[in-house]
LODOBA-240170 format. One record per residue (C-alpha): residue in three letters; residue number from 1; x, y, z. Coordinates in nm, 3 decimals. Each point is the difference from the previous one (the first is absolute). Layout:
('ALA',NUM,(X,Y,Z));
...
***
This chain:
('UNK',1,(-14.153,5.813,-0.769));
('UNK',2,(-0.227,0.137,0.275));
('UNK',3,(-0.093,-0.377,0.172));
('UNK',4,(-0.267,0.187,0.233));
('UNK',5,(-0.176,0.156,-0.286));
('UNK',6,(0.034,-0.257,-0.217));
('UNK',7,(-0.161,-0.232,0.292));
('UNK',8,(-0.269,0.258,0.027));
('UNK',9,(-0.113,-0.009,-0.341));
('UNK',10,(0.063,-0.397,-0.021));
('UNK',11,(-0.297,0.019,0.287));
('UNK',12,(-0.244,0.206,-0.172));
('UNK',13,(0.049,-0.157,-0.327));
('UNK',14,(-0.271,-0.238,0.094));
('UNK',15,(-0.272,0.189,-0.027));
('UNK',16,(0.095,0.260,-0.203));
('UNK',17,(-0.214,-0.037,-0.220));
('UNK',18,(-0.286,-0.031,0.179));
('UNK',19,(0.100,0.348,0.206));
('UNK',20,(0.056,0.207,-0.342));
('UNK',21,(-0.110,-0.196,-0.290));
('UNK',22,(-0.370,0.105,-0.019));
('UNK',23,(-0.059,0.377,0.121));
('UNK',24,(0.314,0.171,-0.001));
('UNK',25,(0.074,-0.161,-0.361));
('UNK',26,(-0.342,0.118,-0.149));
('UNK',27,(0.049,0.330,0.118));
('UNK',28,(0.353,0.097,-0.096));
('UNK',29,(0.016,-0.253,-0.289));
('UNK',30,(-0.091,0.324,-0.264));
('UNK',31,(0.279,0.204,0.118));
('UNK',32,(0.285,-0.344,0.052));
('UNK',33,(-0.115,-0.053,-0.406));
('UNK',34,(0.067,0.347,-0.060));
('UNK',35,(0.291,0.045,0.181));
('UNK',36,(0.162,-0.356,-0.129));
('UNK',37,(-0.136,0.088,-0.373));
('UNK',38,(0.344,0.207,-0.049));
('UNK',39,(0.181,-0.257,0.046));
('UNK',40,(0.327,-0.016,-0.238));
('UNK',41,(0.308,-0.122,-0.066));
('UNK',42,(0.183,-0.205,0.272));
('UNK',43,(-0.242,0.008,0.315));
('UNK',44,(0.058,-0.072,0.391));
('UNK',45,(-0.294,-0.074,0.193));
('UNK',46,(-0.001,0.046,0.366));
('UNK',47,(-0.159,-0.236,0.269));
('UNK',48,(-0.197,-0.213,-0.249));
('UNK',49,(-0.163,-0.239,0.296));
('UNK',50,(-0.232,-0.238,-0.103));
('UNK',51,(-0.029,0.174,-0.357));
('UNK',52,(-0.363,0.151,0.048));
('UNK',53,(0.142,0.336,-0.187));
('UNK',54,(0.144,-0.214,-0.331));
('UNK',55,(-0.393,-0.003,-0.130));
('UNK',56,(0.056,0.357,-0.015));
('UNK',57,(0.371,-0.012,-0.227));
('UNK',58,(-0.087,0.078,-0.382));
('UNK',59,(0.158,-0.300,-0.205));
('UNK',60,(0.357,-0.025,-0.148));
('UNK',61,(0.184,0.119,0.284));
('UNK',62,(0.355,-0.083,0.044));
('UNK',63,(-0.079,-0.016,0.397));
('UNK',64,(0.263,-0.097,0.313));
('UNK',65,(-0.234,-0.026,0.299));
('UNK',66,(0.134,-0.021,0.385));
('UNK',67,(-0.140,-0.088,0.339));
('UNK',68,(0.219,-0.074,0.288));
('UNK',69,(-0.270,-0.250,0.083));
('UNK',70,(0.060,-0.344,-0.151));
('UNK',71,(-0.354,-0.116,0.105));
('UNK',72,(-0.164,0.271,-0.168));
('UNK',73,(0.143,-0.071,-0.331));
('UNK',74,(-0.081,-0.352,0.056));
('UNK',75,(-0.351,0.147,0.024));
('UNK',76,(0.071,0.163,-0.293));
('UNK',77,(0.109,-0.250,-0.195));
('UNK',78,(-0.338,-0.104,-0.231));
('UNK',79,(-0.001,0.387,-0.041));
('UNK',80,(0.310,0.040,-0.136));
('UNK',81,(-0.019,-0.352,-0.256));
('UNK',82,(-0.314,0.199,-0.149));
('UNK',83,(0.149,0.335,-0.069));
('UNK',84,(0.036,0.086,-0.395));
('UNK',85,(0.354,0.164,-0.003));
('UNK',86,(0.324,-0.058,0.198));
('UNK',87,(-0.019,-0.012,0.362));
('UNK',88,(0.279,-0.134,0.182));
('UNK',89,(-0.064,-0.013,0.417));
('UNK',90,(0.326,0.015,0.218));
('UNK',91,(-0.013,-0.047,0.382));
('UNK',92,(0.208,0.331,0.101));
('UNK',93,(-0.016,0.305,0.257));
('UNK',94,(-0.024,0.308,-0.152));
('UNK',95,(0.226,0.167,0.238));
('UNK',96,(0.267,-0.286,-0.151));
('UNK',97,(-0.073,-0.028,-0.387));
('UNK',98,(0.248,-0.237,-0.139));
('UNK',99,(-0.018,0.152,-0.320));
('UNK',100,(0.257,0.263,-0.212));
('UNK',101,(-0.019,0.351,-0.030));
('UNK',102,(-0.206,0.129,-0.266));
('UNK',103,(-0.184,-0.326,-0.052));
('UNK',104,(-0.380,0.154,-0.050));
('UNK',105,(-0.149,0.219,-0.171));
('UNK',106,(-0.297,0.083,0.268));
('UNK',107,(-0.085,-0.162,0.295));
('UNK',108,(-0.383,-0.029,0.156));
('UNK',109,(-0.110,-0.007,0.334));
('UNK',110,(-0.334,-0.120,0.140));
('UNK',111,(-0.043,0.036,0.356));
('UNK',112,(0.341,-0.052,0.035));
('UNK',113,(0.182,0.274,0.217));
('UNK',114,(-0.266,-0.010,0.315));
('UNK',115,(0.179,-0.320,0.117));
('UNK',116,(0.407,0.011,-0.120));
('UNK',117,(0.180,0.050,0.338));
('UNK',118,(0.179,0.265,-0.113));
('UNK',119,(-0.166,0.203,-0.293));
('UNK',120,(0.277,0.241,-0.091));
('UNK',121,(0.266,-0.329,-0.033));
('UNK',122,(-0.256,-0.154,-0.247));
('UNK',123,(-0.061,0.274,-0.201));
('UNK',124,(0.425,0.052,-0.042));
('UNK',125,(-0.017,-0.317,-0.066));
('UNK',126,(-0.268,0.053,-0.322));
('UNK',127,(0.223,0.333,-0.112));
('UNK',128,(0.299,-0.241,-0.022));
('UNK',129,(-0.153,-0.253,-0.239));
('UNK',130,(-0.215,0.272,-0.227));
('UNK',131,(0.213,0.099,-0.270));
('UNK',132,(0.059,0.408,0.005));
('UNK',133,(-0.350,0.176,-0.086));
('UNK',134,(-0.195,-0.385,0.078));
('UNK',135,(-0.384,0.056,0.135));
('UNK',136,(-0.116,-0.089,0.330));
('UNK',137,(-0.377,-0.062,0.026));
('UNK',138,(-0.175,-0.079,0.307));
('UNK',139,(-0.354,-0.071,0.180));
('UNK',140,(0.075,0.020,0.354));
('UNK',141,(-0.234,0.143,0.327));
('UNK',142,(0.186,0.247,0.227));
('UNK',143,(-0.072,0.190,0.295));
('UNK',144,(-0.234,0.340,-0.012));
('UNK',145,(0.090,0.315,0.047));
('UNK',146,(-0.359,0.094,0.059));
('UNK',147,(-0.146,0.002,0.387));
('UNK',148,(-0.111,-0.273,0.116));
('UNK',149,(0.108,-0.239,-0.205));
('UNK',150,(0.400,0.115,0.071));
('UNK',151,(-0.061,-0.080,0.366));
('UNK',152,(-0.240,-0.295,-0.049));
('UNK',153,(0.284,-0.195,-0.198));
('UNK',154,(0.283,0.112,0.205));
('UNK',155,(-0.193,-0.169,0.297));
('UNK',156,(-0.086,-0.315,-0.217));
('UNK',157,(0.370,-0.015,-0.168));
('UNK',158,(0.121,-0.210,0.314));
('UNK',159,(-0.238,-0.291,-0.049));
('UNK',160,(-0.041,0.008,-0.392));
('UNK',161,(0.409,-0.045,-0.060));
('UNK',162,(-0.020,-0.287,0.214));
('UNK',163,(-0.237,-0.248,-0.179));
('UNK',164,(0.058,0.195,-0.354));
('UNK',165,(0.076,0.369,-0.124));
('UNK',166,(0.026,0.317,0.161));
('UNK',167,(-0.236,0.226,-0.093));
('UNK',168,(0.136,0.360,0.099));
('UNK',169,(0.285,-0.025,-0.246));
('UNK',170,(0.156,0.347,-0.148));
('UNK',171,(0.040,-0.184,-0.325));
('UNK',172,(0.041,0.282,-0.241));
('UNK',173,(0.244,0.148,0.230));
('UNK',174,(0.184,-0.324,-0.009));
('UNK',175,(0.015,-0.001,-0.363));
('UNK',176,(0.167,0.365,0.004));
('UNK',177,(0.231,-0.129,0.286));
('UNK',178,(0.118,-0.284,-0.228));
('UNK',179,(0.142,0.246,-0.300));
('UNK',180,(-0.321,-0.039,-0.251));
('UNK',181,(-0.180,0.303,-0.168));
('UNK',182,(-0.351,-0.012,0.108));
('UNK',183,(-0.187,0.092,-0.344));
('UNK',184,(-0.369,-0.083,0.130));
('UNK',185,(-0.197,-0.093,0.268));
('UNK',186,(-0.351,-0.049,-0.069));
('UNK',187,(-0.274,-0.063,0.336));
('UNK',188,(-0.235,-0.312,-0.041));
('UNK',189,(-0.168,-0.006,0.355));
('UNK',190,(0.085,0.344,0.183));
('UNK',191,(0.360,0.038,0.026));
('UNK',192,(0.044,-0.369,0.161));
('UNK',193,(-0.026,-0.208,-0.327));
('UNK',194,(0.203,0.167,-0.300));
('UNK',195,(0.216,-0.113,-0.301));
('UNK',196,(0.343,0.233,-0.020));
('UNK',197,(0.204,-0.067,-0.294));
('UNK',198,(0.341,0.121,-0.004));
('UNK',199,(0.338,-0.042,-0.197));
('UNK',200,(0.353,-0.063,0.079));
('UNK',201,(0.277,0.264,-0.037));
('UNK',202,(0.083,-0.001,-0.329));
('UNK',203,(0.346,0.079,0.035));
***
């Protein structure tokens, strides 16, 4: 367990809600309900905080959520007691998954990856527990390639990581890095806020 990030998101989860709850969930809510509405079989869900993105599951999931922060799942936990399916919420880093090989069928990320210490670890760790040919989904904001926004978020990278998420990550790099096949990325905001979905090696 990373104790400094997990601190660091025990902080925030005060008013988390209040911070992303209003705007940011009215605008991307469409494309999290898309996204989330191919959910199947056995699911992993990434970084569920304070549960803000569970309105957007469809119902009669079979759903193991994480967050390495055990106040934001407190924060989460009315949210979770009112979802129609199966979701079971763990305490866990995703860099250190206690569970088996093989043991999902897709996992979904939402905003994840801009704030895991070390995104290449955490996405071996998600090819480990996807079984061969599982589905990785994810909503995540990177960094630009695009003048000026590449230099405007390298400068602002320092401060953001430190209260939150770092927002010049190479995320669909990272994904490549970590042994996935990249079968889509699709642009929601420029090339800064994007779902990729990928799959694990098959063999």
């Amino acid at each position: 367990m990373n104790e400094a990030t997990k601190a660091k998101w025990d902080r925030a989860a005060a008013h988390y809600d209040f911070m992303t709850g209003v705007g940011p969930e009215k605008r991307w809510g469409p494309y999290k309900r898309e996204l989330f509405g191919h959910m199947r079989g056995k699911v992993l869900f990434l970084a569920l905080g304070t549960g803000l993105d569970i309105g957007f599951f469809p119902p009669d999931q079979d759903i193991t959520a994480i967050d390495i922060s055990p106040k934001m799942l407190a924060g989460a936990a009315d949210r979770i007691a009112a979802y129609r399916g199966s979701l079971q919420a763990l305490e866990m880093d995703v860099c250190d998954l206690a569970f088996e090989d093989n043991s999902f069928d897709q996992v979904y990320t939402s905003c994840t990856f801009c704030s895991v210490p070390d995104p290449v670890l955490g996405l071996k760790s998600l090819n480990r527990v996807l079984r061969p040919g599982g589905e990785l989904r994810m909503f995540e904001h990177t960094g630009s390639r695009y003048f000026p926004f590449k230099q405007m978020m390298s400068i602002m990278a320092p401060v953001t990581r430190k209260a939150g998420p770092d927002v010049s990550r190479p995320t669909v790099a990272n994904v490549r890095a970590a042994g996935f096949e990249i079968k889509e990325v699709r642009s929601l905001y420029l090339d800064v806020v994007k779902t990729i979905f990928a799959v694990a090696p098959s063999g």
